[in-house]
LUMPATI-523131 format. One line per 2 residues: number of its first residue (from 1); for each residue x, y, z of N, C-alpha, C. Coordinates in Angstrom, 1 decimal, padded with zeros to 4 digits. Atoms other than C-alpha are relative to their C-alpha. Layout:
# residues N
NUM = X,Y,Z,X,Y,Z,X,Y,Z | ...
//
This chain:
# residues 295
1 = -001.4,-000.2,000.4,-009.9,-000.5,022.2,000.2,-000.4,-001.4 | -000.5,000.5,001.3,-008.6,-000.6,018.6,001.2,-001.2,000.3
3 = -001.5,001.2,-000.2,-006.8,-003.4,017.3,000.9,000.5,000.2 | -001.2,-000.6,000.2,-003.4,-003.4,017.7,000.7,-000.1,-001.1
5 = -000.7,000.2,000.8,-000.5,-004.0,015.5,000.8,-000.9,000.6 | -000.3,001.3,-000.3,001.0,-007.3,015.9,001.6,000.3,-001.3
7 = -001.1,-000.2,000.5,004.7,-007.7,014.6,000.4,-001.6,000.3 | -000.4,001.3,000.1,006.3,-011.4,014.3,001.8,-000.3,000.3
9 = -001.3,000.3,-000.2,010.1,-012.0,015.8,000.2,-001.3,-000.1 | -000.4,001.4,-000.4,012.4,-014.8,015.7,001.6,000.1,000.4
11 = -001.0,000.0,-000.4,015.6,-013.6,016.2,001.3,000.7,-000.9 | -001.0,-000.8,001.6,017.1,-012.5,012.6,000.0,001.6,000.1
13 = 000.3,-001.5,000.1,017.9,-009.2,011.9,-000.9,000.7,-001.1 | 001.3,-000.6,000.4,015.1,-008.8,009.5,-000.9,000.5,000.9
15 = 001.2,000.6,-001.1,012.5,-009.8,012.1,000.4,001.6,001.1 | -000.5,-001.6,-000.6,014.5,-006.7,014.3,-000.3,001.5,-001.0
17 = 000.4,-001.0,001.1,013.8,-004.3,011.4,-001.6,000.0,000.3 | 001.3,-000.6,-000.3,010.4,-005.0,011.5,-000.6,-000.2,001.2
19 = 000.5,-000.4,-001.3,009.7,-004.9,014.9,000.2,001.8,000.3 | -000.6,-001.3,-000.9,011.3,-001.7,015.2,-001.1,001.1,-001.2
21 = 000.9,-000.4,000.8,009.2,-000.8,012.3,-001.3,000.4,000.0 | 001.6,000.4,-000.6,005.9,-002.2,013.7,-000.5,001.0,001.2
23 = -000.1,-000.9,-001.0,006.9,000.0,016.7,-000.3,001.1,-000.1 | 000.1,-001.5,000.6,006.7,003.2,014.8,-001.4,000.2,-000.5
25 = 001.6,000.1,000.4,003.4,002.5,013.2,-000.7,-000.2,000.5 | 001.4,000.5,-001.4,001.6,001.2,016.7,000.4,001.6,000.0
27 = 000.2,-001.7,-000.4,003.1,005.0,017.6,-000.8,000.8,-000.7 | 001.2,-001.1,001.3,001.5,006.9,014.4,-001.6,-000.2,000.3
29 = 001.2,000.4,-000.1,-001.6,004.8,014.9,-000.8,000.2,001.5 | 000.1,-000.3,-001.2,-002.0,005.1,018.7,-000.3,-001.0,000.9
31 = 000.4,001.0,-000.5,-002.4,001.7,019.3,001.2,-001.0,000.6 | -001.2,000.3,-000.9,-000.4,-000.9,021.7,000.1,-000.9,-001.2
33 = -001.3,001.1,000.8,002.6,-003.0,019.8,-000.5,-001.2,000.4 | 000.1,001.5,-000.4,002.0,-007.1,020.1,001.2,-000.7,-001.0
35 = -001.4,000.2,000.8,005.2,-008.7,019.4,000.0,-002.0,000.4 | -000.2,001.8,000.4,005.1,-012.9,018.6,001.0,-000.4,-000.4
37 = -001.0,000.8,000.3,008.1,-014.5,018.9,-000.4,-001.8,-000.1 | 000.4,001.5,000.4,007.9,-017.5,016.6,001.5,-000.3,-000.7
39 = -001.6,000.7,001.0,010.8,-020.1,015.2,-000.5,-001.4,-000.9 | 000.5,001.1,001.1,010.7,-022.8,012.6,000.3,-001.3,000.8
41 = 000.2,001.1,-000.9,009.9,-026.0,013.8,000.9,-000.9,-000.1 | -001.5,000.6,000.0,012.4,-028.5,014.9,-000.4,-001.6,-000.8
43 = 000.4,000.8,000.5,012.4,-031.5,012.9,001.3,-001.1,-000.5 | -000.8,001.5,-000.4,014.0,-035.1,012.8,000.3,-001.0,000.9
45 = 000.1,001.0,-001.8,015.5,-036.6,015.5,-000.7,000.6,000.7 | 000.7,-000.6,-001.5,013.9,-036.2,018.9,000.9,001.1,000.5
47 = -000.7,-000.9,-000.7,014.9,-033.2,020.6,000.2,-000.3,001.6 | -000.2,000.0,-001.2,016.0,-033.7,024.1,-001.2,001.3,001.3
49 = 000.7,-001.1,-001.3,013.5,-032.0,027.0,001.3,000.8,000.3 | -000.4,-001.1,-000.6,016.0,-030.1,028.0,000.9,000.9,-000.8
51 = -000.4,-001.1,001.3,017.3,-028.6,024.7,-001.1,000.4,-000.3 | 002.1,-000.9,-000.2,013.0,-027.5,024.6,000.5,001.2,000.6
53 = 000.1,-000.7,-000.8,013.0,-026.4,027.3,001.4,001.8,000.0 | -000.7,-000.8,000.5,016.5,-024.0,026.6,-000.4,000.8,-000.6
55 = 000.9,-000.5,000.9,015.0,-023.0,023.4,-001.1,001.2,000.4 | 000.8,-000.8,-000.7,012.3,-021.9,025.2,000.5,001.2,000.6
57 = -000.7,-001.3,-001.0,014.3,-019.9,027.7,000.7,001.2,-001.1 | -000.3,-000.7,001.3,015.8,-018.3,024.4,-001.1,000.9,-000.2
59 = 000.8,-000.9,000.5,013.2,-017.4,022.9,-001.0,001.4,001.0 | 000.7,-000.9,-001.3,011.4,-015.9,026.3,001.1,000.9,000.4
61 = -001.0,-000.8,-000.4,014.5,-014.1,026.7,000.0,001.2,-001.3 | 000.1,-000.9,001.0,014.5,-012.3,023.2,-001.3,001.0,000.0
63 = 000.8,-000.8,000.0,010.9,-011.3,023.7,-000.3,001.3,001.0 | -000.2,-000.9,-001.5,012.0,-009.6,027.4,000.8,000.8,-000.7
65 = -000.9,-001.3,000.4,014.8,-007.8,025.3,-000.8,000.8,-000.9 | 000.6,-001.0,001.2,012.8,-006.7,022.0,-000.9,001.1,001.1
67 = 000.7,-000.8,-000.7,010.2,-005.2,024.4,000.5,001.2,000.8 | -000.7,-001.0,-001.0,012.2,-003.3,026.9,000.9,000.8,-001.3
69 = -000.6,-000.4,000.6,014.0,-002.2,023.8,-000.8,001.1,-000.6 | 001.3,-001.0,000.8,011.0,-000.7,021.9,000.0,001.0,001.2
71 = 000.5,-001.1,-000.5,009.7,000.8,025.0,001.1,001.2,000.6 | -001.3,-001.1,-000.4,012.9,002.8,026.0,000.2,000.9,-001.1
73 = 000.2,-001.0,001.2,012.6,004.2,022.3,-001.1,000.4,000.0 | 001.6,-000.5,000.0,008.8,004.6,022.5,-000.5,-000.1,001.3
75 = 000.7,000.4,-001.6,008.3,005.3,026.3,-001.7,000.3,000.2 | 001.0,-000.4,-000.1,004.7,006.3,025.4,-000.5,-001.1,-000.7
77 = 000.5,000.8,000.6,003.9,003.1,023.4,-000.4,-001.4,001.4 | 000.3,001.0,-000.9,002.0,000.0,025.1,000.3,-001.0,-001.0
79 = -000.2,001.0,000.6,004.2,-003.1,024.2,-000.1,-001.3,001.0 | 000.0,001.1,-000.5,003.6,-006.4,025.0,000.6,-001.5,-000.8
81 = -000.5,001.5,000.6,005.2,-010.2,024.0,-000.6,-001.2,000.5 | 000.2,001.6,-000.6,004.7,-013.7,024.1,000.1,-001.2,-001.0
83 = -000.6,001.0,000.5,005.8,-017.0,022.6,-001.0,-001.0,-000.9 | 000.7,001.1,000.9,004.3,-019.5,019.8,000.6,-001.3,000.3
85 = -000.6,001.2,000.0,004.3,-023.2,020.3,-000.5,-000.4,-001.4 | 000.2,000.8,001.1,002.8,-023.6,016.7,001.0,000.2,-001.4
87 = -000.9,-000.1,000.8,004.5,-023.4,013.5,000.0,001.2,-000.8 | 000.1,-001.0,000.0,005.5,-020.1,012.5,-001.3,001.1,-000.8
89 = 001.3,-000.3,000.6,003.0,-019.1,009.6,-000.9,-000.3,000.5 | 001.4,000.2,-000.8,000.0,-020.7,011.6,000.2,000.7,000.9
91 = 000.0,-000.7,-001.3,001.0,-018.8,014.7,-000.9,001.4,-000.6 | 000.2,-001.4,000.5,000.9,-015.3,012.8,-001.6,000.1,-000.3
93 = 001.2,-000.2,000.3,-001.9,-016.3,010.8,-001.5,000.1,000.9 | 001.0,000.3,-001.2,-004.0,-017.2,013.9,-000.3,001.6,001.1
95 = 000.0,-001.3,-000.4,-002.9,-014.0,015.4,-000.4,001.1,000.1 | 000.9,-000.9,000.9,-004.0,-011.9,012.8,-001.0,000.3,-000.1
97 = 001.9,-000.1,000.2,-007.6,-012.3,013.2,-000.6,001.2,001.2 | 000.5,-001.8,-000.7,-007.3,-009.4,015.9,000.6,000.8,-000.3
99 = -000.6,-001.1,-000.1,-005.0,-007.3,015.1,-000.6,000.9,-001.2 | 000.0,-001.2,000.6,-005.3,-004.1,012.8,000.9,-000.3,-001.5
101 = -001.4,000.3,001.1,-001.6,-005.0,011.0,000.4,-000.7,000.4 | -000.5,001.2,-000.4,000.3,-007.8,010.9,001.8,000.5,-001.1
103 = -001.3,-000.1,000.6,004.2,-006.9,010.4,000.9,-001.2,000.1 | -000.7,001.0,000.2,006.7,-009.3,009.1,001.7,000.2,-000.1
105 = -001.2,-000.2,000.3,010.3,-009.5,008.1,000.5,-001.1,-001.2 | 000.2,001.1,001.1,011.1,-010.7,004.4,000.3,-001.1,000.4
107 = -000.8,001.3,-000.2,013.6,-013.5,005.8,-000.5,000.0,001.6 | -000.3,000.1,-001.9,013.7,-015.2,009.4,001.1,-001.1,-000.4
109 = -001.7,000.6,-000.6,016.6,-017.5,010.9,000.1,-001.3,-001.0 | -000.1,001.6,000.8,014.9,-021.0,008.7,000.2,000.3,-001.5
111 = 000.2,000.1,001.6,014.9,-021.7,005.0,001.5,000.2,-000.4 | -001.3,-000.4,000.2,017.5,-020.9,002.4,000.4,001.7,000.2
113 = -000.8,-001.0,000.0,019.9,-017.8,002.9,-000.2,000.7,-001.0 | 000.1,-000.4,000.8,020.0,-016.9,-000.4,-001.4,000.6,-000.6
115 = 001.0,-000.5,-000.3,016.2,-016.5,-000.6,-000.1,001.4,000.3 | 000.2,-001.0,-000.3,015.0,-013.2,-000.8,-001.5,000.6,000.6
117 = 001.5,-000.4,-001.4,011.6,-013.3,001.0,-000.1,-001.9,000.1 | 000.6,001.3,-000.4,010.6,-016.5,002.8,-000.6,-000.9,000.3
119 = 000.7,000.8,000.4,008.3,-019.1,002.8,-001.5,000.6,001.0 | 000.5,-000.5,-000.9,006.8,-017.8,006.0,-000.6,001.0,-000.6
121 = 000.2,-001.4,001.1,006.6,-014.3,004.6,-001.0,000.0,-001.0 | 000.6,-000.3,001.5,005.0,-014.9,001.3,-001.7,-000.8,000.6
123 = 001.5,000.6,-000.3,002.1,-017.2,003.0,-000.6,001.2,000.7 | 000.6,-000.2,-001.0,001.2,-015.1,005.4,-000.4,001.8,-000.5
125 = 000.4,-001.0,000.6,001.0,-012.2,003.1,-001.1,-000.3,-001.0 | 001.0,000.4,001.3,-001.0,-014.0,000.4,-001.5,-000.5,001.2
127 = 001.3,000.4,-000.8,-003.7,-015.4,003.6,-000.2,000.8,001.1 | 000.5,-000.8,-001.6,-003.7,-012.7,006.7,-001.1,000.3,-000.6
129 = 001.6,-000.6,000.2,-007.1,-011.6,007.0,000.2,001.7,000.2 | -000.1,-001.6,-000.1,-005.6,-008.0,007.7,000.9,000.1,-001.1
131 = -000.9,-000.5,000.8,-003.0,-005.9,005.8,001.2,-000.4,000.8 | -001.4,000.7,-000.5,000.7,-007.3,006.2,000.8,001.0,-001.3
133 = -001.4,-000.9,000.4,003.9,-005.1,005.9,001.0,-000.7,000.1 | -001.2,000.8,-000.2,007.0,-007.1,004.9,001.3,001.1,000.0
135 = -001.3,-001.0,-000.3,010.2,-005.1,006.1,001.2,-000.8,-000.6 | -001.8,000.6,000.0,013.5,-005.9,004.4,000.7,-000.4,000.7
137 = -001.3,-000.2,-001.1,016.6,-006.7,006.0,000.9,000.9,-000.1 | -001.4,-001.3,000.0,019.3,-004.0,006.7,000.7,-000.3,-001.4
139 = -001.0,000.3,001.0,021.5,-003.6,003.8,000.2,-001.0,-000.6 | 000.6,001.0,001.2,020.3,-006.3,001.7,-000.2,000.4,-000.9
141 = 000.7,-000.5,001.2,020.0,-006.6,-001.8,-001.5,000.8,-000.5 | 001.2,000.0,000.4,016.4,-006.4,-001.4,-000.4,001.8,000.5
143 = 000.4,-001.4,-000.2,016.5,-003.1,000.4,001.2,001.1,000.1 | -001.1,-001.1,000.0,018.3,000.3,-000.1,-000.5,001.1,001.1
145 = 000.5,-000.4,-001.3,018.4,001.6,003.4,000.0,001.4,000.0 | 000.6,-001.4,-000.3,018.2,004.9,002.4,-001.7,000.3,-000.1
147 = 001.6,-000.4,-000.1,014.4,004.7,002.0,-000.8,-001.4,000.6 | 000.6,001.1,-000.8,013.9,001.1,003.5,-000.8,000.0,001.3
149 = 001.2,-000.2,-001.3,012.5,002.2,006.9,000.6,001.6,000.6 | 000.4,-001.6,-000.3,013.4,006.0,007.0,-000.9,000.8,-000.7
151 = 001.4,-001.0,001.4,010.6,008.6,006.0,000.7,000.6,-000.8 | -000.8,-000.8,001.2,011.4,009.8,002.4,-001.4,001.2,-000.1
153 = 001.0,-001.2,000.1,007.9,012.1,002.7,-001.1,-000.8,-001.0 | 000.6,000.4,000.9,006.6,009.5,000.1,-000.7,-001.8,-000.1
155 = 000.2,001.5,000.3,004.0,006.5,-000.5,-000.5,000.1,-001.1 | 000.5,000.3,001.0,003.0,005.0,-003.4,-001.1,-001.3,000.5
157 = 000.8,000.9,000.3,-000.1,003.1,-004.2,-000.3,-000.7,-001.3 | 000.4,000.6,001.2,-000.5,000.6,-007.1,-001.8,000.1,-000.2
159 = 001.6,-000.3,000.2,-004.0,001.4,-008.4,-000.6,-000.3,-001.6 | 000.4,000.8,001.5,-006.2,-000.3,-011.4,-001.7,000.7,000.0
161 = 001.0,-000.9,000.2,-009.1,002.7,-011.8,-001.5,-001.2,-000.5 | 001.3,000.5,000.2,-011.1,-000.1,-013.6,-000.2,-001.4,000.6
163 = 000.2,000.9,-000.9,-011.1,-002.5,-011.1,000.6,000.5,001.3 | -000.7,-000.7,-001.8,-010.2,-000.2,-007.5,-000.3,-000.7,000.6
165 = 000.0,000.9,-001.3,-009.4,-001.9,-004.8,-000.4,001.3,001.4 | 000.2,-001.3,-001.1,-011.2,000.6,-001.8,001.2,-000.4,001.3
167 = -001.0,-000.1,-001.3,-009.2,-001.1,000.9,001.4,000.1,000.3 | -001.5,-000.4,000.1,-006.0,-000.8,-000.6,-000.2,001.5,000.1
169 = 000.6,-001.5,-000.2,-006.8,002.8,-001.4,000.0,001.1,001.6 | -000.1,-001.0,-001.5,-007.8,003.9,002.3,001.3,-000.2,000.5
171 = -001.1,000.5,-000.7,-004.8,001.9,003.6,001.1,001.3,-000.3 | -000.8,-001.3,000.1,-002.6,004.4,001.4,000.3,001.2,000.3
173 = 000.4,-000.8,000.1,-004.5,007.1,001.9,000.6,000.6,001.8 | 000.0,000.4,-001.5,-004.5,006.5,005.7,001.9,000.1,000.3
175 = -001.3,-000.4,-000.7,-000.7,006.0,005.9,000.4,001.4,-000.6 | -000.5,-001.2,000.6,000.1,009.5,003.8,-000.2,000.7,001.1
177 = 000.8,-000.8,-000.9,-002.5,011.0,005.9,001.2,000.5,001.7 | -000.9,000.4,-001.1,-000.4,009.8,009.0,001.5,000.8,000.0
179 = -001.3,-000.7,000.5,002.9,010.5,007.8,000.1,001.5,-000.1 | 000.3,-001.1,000.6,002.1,014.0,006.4,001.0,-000.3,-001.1
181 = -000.9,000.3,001.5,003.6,012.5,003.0,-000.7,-000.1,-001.1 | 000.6,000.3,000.7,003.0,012.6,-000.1,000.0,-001.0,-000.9
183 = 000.7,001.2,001.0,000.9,010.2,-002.2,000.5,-000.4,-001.0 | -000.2,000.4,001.6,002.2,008.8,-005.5,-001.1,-001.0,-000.7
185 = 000.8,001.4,000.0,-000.7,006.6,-006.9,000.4,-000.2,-001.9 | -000.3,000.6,001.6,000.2,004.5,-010.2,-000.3,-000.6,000.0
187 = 000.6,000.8,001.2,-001.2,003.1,-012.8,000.5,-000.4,-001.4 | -000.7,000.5,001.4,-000.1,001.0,-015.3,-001.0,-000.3,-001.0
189 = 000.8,000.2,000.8,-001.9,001.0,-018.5,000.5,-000.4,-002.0 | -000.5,000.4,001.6,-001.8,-000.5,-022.1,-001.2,000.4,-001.4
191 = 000.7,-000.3,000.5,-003.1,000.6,-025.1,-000.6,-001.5,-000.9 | 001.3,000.5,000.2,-006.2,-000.8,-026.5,000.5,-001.3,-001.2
193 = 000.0,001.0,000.6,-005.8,-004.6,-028.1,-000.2,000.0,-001.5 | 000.1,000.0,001.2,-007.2,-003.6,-031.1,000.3,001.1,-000.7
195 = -000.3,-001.4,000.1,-005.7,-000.2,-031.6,001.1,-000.6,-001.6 | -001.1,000.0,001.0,-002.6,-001.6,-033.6,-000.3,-000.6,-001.0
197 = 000.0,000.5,001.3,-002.7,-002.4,-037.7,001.3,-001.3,000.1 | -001.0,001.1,000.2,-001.5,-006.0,-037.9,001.2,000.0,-001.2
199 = -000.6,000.5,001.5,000.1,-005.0,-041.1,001.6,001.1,000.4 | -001.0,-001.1,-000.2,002.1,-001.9,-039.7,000.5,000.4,001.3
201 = -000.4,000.2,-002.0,002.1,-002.1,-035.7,000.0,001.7,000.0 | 000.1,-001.3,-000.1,001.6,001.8,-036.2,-001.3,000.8,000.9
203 = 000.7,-001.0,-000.7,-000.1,004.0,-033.3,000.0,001.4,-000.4 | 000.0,-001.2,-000.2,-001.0,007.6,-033.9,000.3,001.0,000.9
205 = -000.8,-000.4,-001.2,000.5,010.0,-031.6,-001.8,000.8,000.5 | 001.3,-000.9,-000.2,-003.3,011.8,-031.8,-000.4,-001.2,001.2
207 = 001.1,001.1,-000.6,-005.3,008.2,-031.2,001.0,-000.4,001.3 | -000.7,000.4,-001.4,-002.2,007.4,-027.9,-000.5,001.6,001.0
209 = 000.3,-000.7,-001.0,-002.8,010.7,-026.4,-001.7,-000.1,000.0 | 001.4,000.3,-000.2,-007.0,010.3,-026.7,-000.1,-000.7,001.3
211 = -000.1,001.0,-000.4,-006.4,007.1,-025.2,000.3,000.3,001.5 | -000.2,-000.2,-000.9,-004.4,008.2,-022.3,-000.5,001.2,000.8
213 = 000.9,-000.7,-000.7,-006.6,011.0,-021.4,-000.8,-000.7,000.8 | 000.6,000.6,-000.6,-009.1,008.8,-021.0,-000.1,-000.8,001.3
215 = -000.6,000.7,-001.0,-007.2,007.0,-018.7,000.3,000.7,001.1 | -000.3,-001.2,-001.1,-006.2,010.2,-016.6,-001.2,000.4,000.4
217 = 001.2,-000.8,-000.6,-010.1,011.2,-016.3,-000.2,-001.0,000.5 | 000.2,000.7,-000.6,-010.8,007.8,-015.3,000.5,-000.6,001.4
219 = -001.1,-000.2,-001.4,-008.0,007.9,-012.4,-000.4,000.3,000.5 | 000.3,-000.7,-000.6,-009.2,010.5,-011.6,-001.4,-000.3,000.5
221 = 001.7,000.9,-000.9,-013.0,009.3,-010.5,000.5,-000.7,000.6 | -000.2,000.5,-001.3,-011.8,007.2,-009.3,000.9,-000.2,001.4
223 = -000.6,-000.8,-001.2,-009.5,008.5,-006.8,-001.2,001.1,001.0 | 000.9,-001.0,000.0,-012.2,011.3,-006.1,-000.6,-000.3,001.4
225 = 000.6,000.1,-001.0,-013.8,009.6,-002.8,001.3,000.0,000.7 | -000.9,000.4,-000.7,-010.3,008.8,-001.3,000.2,001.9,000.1
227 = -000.7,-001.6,000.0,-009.3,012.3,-002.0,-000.9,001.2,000.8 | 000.9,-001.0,-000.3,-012.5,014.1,-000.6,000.2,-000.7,002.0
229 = 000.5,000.0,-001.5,-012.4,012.0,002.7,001.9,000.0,000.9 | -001.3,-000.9,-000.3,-008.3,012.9,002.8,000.7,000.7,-000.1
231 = -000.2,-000.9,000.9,-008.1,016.2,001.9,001.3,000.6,000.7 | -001.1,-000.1,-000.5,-004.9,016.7,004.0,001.2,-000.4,-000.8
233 = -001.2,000.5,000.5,-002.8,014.6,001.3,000.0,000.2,-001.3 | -000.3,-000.2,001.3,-001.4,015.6,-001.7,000.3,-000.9,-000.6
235 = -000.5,001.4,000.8,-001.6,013.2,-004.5,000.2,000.2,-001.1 | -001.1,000.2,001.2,000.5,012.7,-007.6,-000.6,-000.9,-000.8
237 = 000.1,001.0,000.7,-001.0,010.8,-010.2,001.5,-000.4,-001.1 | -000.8,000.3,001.3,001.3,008.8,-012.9,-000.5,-001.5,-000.5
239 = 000.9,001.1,000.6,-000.2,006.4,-015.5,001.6,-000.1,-000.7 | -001.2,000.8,000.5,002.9,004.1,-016.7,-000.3,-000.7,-001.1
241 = 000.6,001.1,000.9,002.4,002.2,-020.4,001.4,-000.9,000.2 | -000.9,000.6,-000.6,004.6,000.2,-018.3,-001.0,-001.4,000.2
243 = 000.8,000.9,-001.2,003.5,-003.7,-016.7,-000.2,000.3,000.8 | 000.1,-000.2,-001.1,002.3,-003.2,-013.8,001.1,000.1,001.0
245 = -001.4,000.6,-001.4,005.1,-004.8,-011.2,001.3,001.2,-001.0 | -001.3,-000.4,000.5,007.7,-003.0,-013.7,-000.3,001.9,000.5
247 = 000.7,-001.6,-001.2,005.7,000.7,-012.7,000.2,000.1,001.3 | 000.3,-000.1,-001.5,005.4,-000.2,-009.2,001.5,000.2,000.3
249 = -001.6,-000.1,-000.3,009.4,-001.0,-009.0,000.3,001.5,000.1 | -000.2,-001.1,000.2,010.1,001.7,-010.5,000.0,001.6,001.2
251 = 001.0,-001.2,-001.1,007.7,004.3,-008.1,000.9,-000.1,001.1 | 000.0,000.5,-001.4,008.9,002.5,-005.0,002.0,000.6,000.2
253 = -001.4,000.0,-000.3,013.0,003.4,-005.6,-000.2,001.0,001.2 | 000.2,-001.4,-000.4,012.1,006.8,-003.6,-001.2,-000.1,001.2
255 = 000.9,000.5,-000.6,009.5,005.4,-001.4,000.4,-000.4,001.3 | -000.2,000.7,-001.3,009.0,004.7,002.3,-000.6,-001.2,000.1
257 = 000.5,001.2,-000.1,006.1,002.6,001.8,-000.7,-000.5,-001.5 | 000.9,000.1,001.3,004.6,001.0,-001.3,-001.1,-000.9,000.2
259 = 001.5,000.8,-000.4,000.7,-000.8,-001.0,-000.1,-000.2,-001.6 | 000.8,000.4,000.5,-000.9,-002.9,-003.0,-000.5,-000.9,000.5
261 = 001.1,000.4,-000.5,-003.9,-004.8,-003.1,000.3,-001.5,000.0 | 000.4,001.6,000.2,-004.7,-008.8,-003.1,-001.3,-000.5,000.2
263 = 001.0,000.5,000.2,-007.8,-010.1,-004.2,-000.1,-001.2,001.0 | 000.6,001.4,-000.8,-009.7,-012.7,-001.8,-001.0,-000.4,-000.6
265 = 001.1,001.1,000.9,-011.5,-015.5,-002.8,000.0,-001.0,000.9 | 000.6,000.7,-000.9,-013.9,-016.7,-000.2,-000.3,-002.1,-000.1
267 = 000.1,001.0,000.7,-014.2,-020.2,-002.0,001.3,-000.7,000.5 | -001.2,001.2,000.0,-010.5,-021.0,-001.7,000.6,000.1,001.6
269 = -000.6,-000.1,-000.9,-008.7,-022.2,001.3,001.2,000.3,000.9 | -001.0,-000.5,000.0,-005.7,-020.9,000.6,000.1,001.3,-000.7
271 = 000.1,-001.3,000.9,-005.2,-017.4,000.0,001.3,000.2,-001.3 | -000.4,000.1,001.1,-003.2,-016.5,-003.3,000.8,001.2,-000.5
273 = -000.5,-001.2,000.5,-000.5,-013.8,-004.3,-000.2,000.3,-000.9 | 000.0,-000.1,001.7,-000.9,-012.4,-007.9,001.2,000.2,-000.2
275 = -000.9,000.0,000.2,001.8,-012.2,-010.0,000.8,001.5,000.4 | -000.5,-001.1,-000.7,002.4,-008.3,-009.4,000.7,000.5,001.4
277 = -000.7,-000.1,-001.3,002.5,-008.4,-005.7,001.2,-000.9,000.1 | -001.4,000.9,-000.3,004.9,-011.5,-005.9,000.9,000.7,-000.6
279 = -001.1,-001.2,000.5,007.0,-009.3,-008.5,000.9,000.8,001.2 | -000.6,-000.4,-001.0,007.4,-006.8,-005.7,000.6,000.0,001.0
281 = -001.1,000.4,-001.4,007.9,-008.5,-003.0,001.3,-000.1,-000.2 | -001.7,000.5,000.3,011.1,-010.0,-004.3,000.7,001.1,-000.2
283 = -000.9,-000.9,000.2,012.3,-006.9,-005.8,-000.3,001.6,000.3 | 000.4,-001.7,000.1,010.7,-003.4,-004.2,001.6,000.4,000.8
285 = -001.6,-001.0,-001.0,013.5,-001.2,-002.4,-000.6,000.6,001.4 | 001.2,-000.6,-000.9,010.4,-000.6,000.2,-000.4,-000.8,000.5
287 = 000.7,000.8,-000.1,008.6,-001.9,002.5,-001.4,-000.4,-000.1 | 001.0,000.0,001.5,005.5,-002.9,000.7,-001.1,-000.4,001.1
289 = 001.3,000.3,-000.9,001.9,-003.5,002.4,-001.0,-000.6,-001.2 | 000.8,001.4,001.1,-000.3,-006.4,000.9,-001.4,000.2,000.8
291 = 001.4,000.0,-000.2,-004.0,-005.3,001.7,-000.9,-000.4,-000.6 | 000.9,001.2,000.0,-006.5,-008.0,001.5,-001.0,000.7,-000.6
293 = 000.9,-001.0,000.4,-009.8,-006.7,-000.6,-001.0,-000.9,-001.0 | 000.9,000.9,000.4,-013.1,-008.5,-001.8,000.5,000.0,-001.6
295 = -000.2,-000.3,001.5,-013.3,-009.3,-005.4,-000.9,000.6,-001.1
//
């Protein structure tokens, strides 16, 4: 049996977004839903056994509704639940080590309010050992619900030709494929360190287009395997002499999903967001997929 796709509740209406989210992509993918209802841990005074115990019944109660809810909208989907006693980022991350996808939701019920992705969220994106999709919340700054979890026909992939990430890459290639949408892959690129006269800060309009040719044949290679083994999806290049994160924004207004990559580094024992994906997260209009990829 293929993994599944694993989704992370607690009760917020983020956490409902991406469940319902997670639900749609176990459907595309053909694999059963696994739905982890986790909450932030209680802390200070003693809690009374039988405010636990409640809690409990709570939370065993939300995971009886989410499910029955999914499957009434996806009567062809195999979903299942069940409850964490650890603390919410160790639960997921623990979780993770079978599943396929690990869906989130930027906020849950703890932390601050004003926060626009949260603490949970951002660990568990920078250390799953799979690929992790953080879903906005409804009509939130962070997301514009006209392309936040409806298909717009369109994903973008953040892509760096001279350093490709393959796993990001299929991941995109893989949900276009799925979708029947098309591809946007961008790249953000800067001209050459020693191009400009210190004296006159003057580029040539000849020596900028050279330059970015170069940069469009080398896209191009390296796109070339992704493209031959999904020849079902039309893809869009656009090279940005943009920052990166300021490209990707950009791309993503129009977007169902936006992917990029995150380097791993076997050495450390905490995994590590770069500044780009952190960029994102805070501010895409999409929900964004953080695929894990050697270095």
């Amino acid at each position: 049996m293929r993994p599944s796709v694993l989704a992370g509740i607690d009760g917020s209406e983020c956490a409902a977004a991406a469940a319902d989210w997670a639900a749609r992509e176990a459907a595309l993918r053909g694999v059963p839903l696994r739905l982890l209802q986790v909450a932030p841990r209680l802390s200070g005074t003693t809690v009374p056994g039988t405010a636990l115990e409640r809690l409990h019944s709570m939370g065993s109660q939300l995971v009886q509704r989410t499910v029955e809810d999914l499957v009434a909208r996806h009567p062809d989907l195999e979903v299942t639940g069940e409850q964490a006693d650890e603390p919410p980022a160790f639960a997921l991350l623990g979780a993770a080590r079978d599943a396929a996808l690990l869906v989130v939701g930027t906020r849950g019920t703890g932390g601050f309010q004003e926060l626009v992705v949260g603490s949970v969220a951002l660990r568990v994106a920078a250390a799953a050992p799979c690929p992790v999709v953080l879903v906005p919340r409804p009509g939130g700054t962070f997301a514009d619900r006209t392309s936040a979890t409806h298909g717009t026909g369109l994903v973008v992939l953040g892509f760096d030709a001279h350093r490709p990430a393959g796993e990001a890459a299929d991941f995109a290639f893989g949900a276009a494929d799925a979708r029947t949408a098309r591809l946007r892959v961008v790249q953000a690129w800067a001209l050459p360190a020693d191009s400009v006269s210190p004296r006159s800060f003057v580029v040539t309009e000849e020596d900028r287009a050279t330059w970015e040719d170069q940069e469009v044949l080398g896209l191009s290679d390296a796109l070339r395997p992704w493209q031959e083994k999904y020849p079902r999806v039309a893809v869009a290049t656009d090279l940005m002499l943009l920052h990166a994160a300021e490209a990707l924004l950009n791309a993503s207004r129009t977007a169902e999903l936006l992917v990029v990559g995150r380097r791993t580094d076997p050495r450390a024992a905490e995994g590590r967001l770069g500044p780009v994906a952190h960029a994102v997260l805070h501010h895409a209009r999409c929900p964004v997929a953080v695929v894990p990829h050697g270095a």
